[in-house]
C-alpha positions, 0 to 999 in steps of 0.5 A: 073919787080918785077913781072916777078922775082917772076913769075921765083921763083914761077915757078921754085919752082914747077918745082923743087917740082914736080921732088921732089916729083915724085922722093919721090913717086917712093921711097914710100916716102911722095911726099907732104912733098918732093913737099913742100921741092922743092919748098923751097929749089930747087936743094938741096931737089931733091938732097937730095931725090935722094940720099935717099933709096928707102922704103920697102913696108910692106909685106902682111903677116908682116901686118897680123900678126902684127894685131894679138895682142891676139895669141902674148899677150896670153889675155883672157876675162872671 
């Protein structure tokens, strides 16, 4: 009988990190550490991800320039 309880838990812990982090993938957030969250914490962390906003993507141009540390610092070898 002791078994079959913690077959349910661990089930019910990857059912519940598998939404977890799907939801936290299609947000661009970290899905391994919302995985990890639902696994622990159920309800609450699938919860909790759905209520967080999605993250903006840094756009290709925000990239660009923010690697571009010469022109901004105006530095020259001589």
């Amino acid at each position: 009988m002791e078994g079959l309880i913690w077959s349910v838990i661990m089930i019910q812990g990857v059912i519940f990190g598998s939404f977890s982090a799907f939801v936290a993938y299609e947000k661009s957030r970290h899905f391994g550490l919302w995985f990890l969250n639902g696994f622990l914490f159920s309800l609450v962390a699938l919860i909790a991800i759905c209520g967080l906003p999605r993250i903006k993507p840094l756009s290709q141009d925000t990239v660009n320039n923010s690697n571009d540390t010469s022109e901004k610092l105006d530095i020259s070898f001589k």
